[in-house]
C-alpha positions in Angstrom: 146.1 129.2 72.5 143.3 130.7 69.8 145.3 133.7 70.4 148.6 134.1 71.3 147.8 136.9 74.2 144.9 138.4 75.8 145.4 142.2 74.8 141.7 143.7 75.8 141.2 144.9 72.8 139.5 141.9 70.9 136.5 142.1 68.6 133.5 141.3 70.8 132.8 140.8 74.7 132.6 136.8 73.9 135.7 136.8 72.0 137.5 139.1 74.7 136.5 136.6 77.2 137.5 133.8 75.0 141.1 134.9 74.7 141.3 135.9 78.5 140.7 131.7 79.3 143.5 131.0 76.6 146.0 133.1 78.1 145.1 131.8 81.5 145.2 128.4 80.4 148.4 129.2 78.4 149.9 130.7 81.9 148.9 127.8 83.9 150.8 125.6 81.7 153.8 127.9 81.8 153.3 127.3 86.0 153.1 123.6 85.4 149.7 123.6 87.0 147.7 120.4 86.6 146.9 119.3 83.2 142.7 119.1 83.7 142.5 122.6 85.2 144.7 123.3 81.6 142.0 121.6 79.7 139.5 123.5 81.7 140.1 126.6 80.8 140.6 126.0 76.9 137.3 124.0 77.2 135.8 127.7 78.8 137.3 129.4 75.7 136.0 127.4 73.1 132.4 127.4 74.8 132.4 131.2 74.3 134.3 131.1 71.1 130.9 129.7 70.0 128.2 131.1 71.5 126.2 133.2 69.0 124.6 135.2 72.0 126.4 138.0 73.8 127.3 136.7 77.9 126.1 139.7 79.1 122.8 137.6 78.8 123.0 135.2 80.9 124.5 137.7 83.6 121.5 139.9 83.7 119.2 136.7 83.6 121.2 135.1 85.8 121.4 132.1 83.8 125.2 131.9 83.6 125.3 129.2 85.9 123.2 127.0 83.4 125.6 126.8 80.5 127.5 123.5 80.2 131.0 123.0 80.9 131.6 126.8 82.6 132.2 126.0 86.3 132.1 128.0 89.3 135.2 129.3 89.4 134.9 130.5 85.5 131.7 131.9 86.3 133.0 134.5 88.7 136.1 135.3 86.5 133.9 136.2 83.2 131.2 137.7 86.0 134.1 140.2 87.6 135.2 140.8 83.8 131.7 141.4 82.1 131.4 144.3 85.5 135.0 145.5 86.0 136.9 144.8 82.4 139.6 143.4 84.0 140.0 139.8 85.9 141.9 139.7 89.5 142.9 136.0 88.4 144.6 136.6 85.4 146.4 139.4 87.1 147.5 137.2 89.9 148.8 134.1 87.6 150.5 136.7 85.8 152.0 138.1 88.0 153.2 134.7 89.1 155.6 134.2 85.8 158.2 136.1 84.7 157.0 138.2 81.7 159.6 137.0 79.8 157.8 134.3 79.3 155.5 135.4 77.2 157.6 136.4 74.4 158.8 132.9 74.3 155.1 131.4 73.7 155.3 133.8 69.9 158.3 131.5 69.2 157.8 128.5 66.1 158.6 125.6 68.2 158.3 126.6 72.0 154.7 125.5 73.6 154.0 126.1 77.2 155.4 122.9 78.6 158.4 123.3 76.5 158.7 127.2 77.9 158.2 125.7 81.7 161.1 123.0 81.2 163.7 125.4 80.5 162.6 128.1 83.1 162.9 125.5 86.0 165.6 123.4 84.6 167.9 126.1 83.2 166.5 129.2 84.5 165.7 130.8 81.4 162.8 133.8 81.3 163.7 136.2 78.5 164.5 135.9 75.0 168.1 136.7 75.4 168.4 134.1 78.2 167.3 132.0 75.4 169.4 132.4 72.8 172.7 132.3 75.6 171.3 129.4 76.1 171.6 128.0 72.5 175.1 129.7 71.3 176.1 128.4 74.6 174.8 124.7 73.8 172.8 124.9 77.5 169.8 123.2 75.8 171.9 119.8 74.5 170.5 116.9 76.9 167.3 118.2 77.7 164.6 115.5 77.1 162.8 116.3 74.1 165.2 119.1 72.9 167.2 117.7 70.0 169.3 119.3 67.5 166.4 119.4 64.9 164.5 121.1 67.7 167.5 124.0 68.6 167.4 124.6 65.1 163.3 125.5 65.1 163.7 127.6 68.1 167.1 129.4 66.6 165.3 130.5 63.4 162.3 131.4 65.7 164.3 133.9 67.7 165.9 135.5 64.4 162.6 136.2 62.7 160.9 137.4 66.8 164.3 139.6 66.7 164.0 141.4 62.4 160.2 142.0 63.5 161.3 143.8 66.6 163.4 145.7 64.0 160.9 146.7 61.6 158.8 148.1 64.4 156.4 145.3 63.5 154.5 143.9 66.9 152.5 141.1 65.8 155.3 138.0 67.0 154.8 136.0 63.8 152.7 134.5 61.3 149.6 134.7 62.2 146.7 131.0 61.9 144.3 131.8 59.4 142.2 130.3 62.4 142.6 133.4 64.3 142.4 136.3 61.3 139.1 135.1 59.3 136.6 135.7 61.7 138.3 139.9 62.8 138.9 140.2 58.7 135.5 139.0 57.8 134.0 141.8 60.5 136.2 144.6 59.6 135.1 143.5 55.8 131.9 143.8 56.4 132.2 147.6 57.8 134.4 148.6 55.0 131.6 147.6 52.6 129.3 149.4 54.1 131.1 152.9 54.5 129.4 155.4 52.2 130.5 155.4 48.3 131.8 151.5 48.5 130.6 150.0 45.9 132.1 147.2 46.7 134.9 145.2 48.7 137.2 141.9 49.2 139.4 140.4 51.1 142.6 139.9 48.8 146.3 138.6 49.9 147.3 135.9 51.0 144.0 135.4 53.6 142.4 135.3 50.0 144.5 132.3 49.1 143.5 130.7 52.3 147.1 130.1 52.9 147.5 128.5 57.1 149.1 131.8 58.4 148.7 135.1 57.7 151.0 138.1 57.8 149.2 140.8 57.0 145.6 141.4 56.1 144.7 143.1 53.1 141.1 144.5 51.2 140.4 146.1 48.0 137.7 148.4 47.7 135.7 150.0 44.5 134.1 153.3 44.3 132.4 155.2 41.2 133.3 158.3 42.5 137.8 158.2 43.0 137.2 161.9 44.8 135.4 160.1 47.8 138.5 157.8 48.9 140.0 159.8 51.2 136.8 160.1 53.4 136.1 156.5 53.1 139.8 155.9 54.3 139.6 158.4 57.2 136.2 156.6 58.4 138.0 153.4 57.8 140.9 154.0 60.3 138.1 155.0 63.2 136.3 151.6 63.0 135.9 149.4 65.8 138.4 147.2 66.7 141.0 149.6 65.2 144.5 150.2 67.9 146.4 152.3 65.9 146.6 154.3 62.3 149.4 153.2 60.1 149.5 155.9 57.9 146.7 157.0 55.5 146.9 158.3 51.8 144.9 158.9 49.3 143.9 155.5 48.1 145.2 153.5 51.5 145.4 153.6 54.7 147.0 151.0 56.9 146.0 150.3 60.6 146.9 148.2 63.6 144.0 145.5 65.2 144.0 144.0 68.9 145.9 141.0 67.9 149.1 143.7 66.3 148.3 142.4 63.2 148.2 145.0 59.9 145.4 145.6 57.8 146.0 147.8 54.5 142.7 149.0 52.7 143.1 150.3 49.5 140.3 151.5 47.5 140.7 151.9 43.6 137.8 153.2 41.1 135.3 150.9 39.9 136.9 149.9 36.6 139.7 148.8 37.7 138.7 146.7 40.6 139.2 143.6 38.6 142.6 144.2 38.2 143.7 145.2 41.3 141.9 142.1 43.2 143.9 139.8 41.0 147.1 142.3 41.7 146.9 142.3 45.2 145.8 138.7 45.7 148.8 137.4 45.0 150.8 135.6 45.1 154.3 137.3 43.5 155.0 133.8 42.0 151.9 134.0 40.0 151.6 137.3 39.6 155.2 137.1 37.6 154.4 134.6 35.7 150.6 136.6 34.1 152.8 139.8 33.9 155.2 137.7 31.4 152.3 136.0 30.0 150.9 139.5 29.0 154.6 140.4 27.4 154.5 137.3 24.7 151.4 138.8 24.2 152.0 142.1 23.3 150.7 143.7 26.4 150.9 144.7 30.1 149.3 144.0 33.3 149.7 146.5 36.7 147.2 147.0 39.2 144.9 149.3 36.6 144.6 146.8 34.1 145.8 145.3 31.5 146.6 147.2 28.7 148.4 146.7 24.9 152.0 147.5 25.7 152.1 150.2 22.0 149.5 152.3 23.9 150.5 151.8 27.5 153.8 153.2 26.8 153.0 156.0 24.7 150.7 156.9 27.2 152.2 156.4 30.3 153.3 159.1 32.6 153.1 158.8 36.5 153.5 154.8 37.5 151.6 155.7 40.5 148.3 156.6 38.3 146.8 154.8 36.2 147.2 155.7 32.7 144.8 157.8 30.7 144.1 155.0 27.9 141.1 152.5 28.0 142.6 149.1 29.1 141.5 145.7 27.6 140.3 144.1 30.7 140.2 145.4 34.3 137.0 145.5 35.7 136.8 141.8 36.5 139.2 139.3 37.7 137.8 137.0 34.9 138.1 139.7 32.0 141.8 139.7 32.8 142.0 135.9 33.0 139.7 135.2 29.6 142.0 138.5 27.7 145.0 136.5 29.1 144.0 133.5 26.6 143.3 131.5 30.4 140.4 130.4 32.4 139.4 131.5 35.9 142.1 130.4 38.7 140.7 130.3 41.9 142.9 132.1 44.4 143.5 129.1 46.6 145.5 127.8 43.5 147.5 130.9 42.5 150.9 129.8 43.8 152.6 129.5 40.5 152.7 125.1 40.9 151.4 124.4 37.0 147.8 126.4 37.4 148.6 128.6 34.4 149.8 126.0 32.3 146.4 123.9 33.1 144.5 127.5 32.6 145.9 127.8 29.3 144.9 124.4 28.2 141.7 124.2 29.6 142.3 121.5 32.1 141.8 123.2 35.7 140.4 120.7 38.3 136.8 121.1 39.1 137.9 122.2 43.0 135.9 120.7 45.9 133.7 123.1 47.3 131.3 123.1 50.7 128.5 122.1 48.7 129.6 118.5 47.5 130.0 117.6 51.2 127.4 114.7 52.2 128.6 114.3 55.8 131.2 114.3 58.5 133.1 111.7 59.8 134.7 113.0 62.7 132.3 114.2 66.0 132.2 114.1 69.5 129.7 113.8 71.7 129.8 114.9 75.9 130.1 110.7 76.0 133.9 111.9 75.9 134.8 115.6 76.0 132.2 117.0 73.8 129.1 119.3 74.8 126.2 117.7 72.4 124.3 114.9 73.0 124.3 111.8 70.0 120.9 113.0 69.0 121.7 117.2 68.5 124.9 116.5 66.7 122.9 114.2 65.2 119.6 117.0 64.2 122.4 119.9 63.7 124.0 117.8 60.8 121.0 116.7 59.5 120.0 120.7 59.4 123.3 121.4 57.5 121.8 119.1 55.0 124.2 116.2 55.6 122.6 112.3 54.9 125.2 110.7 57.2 126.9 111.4 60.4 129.9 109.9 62.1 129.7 110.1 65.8 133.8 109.0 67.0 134.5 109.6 70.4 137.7 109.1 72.2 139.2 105.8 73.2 140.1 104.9 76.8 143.9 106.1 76.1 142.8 109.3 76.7 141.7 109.6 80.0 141.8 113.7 80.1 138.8 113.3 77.4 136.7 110.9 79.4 137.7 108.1 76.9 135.7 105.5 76.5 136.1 101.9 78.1 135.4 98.9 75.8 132.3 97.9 78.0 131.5 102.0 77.1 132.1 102.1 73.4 130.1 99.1 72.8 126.8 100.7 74.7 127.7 103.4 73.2 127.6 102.2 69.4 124.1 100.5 70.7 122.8 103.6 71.1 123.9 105.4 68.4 122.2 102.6 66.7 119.4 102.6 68.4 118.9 106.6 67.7 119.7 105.9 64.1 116.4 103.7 63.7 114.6 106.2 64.9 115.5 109.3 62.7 114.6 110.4 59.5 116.8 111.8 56.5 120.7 111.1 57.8 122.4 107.9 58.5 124.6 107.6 61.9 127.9 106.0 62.2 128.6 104.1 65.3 132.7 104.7 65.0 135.6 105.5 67.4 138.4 108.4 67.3 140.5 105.3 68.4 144.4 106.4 69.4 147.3 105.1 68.2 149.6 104.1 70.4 153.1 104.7 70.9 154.5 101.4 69.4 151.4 101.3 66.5 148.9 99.6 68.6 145.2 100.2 68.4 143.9 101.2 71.7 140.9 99.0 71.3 141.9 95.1 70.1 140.8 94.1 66.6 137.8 92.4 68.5 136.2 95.3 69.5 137.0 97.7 66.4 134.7 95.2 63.9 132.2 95.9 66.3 132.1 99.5 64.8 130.5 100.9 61.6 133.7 103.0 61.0 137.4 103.8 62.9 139.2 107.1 62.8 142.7 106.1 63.9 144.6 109.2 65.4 148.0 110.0 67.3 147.6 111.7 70.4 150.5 110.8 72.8 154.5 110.7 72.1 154.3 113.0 69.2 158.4 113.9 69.7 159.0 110.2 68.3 162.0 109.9 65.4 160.8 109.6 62.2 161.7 105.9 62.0 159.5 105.2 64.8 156.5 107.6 63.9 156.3 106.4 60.0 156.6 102.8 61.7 154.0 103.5 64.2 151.4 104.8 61.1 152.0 102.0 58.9 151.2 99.8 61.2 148.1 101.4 62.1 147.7 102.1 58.2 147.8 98.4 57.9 145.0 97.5 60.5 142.4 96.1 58.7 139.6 97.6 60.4 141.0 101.4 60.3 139.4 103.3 57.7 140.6 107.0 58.4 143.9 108.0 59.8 143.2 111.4 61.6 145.0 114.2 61.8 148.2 112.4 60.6 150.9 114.2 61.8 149.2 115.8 65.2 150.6 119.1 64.4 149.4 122.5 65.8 149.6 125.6 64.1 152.1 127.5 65.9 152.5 125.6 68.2 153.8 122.0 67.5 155.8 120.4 64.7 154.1 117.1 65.4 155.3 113.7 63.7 158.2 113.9 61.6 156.7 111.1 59.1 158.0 109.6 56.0 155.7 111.2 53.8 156.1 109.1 50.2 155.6 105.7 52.4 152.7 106.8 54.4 151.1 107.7 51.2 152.1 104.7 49.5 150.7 102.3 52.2 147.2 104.3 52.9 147.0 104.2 49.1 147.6 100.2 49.0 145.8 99.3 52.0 142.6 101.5 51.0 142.8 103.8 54.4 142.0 107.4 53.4 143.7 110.1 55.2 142.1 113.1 57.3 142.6 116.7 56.6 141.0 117.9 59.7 139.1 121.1 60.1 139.2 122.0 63.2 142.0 125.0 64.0 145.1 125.0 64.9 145.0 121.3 63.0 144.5 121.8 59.6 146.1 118.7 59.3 147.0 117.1 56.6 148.4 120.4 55.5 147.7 121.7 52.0 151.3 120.5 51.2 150.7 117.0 52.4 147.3 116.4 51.1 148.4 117.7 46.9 151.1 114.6 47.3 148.5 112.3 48.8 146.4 113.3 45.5 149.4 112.9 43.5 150.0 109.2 45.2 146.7 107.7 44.5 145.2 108.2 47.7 141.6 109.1 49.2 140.7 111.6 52.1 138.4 112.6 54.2 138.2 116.6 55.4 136.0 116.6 59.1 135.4 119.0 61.9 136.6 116.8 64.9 133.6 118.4 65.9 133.3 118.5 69.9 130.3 120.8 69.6 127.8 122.0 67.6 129.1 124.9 66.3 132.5 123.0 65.7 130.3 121.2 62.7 131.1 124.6 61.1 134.4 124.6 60.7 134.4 122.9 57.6 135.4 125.3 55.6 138.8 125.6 56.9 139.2 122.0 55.8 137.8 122.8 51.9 140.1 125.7 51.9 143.3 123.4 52.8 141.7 120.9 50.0 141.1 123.4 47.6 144.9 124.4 47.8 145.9 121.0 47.4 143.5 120.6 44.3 141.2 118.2 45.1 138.0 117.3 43.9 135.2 115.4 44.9 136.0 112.4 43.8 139.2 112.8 46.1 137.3 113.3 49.6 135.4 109.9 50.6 132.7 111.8 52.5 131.5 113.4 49.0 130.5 110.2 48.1 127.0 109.0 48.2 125.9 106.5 51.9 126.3 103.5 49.6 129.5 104.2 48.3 131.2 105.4 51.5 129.8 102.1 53.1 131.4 99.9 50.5 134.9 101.5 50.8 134.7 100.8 54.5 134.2 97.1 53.9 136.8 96.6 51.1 139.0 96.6 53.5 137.8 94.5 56.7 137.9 90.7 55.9 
């Protein structure tokens, strides 16, 4: 689900719809309804997700009817929403499932399937029906419910059960996927309160880390005496449910998806300071602090200071002392004061960053810019919404010289995968476009799935037919680790695979996915010349940030795409240079950095 419960009370109209289709087809799934009316309803969500225009369009120009992919049936849900605010479908399915339930979908480890299994089979619909069930070992001898499994679900009830303690209502974690876009709003209406001078995201969001607890900003004004107004108009935005508290430099707040969002707002001069402070995370932020001590000085929120006058000075820790700091105005002051250069904040996790700041030897991070293409798309060939030729014109318009169109293989039948007499026609028109178009290169390539056993779904015979092949696991992700590193290697070892996709097939939230032997996948894509994918699109984000450092560390290439299945999917990027980023890659790490030519020999290296 893109959010993990229709509350009402989301950002926009479009995104209010958008969540209404993910709860429903979360809800049908916890029914055991059939699998296509499932994908149905996500497809609806994402199709709104993206739409830079409000629905309320189409309904008054009757034109609702015209938009790809939103049948009938979801045409008279979002037409009875858009007039009434509420939907008599939802209400129904609802009603339909124990609400119980829904508590359980918040839980690390429990999807919708999962949640359905144990509410026929053992009768479970409440959290406390659900941890019986473990102390009592109900769950031992369910199919895909092993001991590893309990153990996910047991430390997912504990954490459900302390935030229900602290009063705290957002169920866990939350996907970065989920918090950019509400943060990035809200940001954008705290800067432009009267008196900001200016403003930032900060926290972990900052870091880009993959889920989010709380959102924080940091605010600057030249006049300190203006704070509390710009606090009190703060807590009235839109999108705000409820007021945390407010003070005289913060205030803290409640938005539709329960998550917390503290805005603090500190004078101009020492914005720097508090950024950095606030940014995180406390493993770096210890380790500066005692930097600043073998220096001679100290660093706070205000600044840093020498440690002679700070402590002569000091008076009120809550205040800011009454001395002129040596740096606070700027992040980089701090940093260049601090005898280090600039660390970006995806890197500022204490893993060796200070020690290469110190010494000058900070990796040149990957950034948005250096990206020359991507080389993972779909096209409605399979399941996605764009034709060959306006993926084709959309990348060219982000500036990218070469495009990979990949659809599905025929494994997949939910996505319309493609037979072998289809891919082929297929890759003939791609080519056929490609002669035609000016300024980007096409890719006539397959998503192609890797079986349960290793397999390719299409024989070697029909894979050399292809420009490029994204190898990805789809199907019997609850395999042992034996049998899912087994199945990758051997896939790893194909000689026409270029790409392994989404390695693991985890989901954010939602699913663990393959429990690989890390070290020998890395070892083997390194050997073989196979690069692996971080994928963009959210809830993947897979290869994870953790994942994707070691596959640095082991020698290996990657490649960050969109598994783009529209358009506006070709924008999700940045998701994908943020996980990178973390991982410290540069460009010469990511294969589709590289230059047409380049790319183009890498891919043949390996084929015979």
């Amino acid at each position: 689900m893109t959010s993990i419960w229709w509350t009402g009370k989301a950002m926009s109209l479009n995104s209010e719809i958008a969540d209404l289709f993910a709860s429903l087809a979360a809800l049908m799934e916890l029914r055991g309804e059939n699998t296509f009316k499932v994908i149905a309803f996500q497809k609806v969500s994402r199709i709104v997700r993206e739409m830079n225009f409000d629905l309320r369009e189409c309904l008054q120009n009757n034109t609702l009817c015209d938009i790809e992919g939103i049948g009938k049936t979801s045409q008279q849900i979002i037409e009875e929403f858009i007039s009434s605010g509420k939907s008599t479908v939802f209400e129904e399915i609802a009603a339909s499932v124990p609400k119980g339930l829904v508590l359980l979908l918040t839980l690390e480890g429990l999807g919708p399937k999962t949640i359905h299994m144990l509410w026929k089979e053992r009768g479970i619909t409440s959290l406390e029906e659900l941890e019986n069930a473990i102390n009592s070992g109900a769950l031992i001898g369910i199919k895909g419910i092993g001991e590893k499994k309990i153990e996910t679900i047991r430390r997912g009830i504990e954490a459900c059960k302390l935030r229900a303690a602290d009063g705290k209502s957002a169920p866990r974690r939350t996907g970065i996927g989920e918090v950019l876009h509400p943060a990035e709003e809200l940001l954008e209406r705290v800067r432009k309160l009267p008196g900001v001078v200016r403003a930032e995201i900060a926290g972990s969001l900052r870091r880009r880390k993959e889920t989010i607890a709380d959102i924080d900003f940091v605010g600057a004004v030249d006049d300190p005496s203006l704070a509390h107004g710009i606090l009190e108009q703060f807590t009235k935005s839109p999108g705000i449910v409820q007021i945390l508290g407010q003070g005289g430099s913060k205030a803290s707040v409640k938005i539709g998806n329960g998550m917390q969002v503290d805005l603090r707002i500190v004078p101009t001069e020492n914005f720097g300071a508090a950024l950095l402070y606030f940014t995180g995370s406390k493993e770096h932020n210890v380790k500066i602090r005692g930097l600043a001590l073998k220096k001679k000085m100290t660093l706070n929120e205000w600044g840093l200071y020498k440690l002679s006058e700070y402590e002569k000075a000091k008076k009120e820790t809550a205040k800011a002392p009454p001395i002129k700091p040596v740096a606070s105005e700027s992040e980089e002051d701090v940093y260049r004061n601090l005898g280090l250069d600039f660390i970006a904040p995806e890197m500022r996790e204490d893993h060796g960053e200070i020690e290469l700041a110190a010494n000058k030897k900070l990796p040149d991070l990957i950034t948005l810019a250096h990206i020359k293409g991507d080389l993972h798309t779909h096209t409605n060939e399979s399941d996605g919404t764009n034709t060959i030729e306006e993926m084709a014109l959309a990348a060219k318009a982000r500036g990218y010289v070469y495009l990979a169109i990949t659809d599905h293989s025929k494994a997949l039948a939910m996505t319309n995968g493609l037979s072998v007499e289809r891919v082929l026609a297929h890759a003939a028109a791609i080519r056929k476009l490609n002669d035609k178009l000016k300024g980007i290169t096409l890719l006539a390539g397959t998503e192609c799935d890797i079986l349960a056993d290793g397999r390719m779904d299409y024989e070697d015979e029909v894979l050399k037919e292809l420009d490029i092949v994204i190898a990805s696991p789809h199907l019997s992700l609850k395999q042992d680790t034996k049998k899912s590193t087994d199945r990758l290697l051997r896939a790893i070892e194909n000689r026409y695979v270029n790409v392994i996709g989404h390695p693991t097939g985890r989901l954010i939230n939602r699913r663990e996915g393959l429990p690989l032997d890390i070290p020998k996948i890395l070892k083997a894509a390194a050997q073989t010349g196979t690069a692996l994918e971080i994928n963009s699109s959210y809830p993947r984000l897979d290869l994870n940030d953790q994942n994707a450092a070691a596959a640095r560390e082991a020698g290996c290439v990657l490649s960050i795409d969109t598994d783009a299945h529209s358009i506006p999917e070709l924008d999700l990027l940045p998701h994908g240079i943020s996980v990178a980023r973390r991982a410290w890659l540069t460009p010469q790490h990511v294969i589709n950095t590289w230059p047409l030519p380049k790319l183009l020999q890498f891919i043949r290296v390996k084929r015979p």
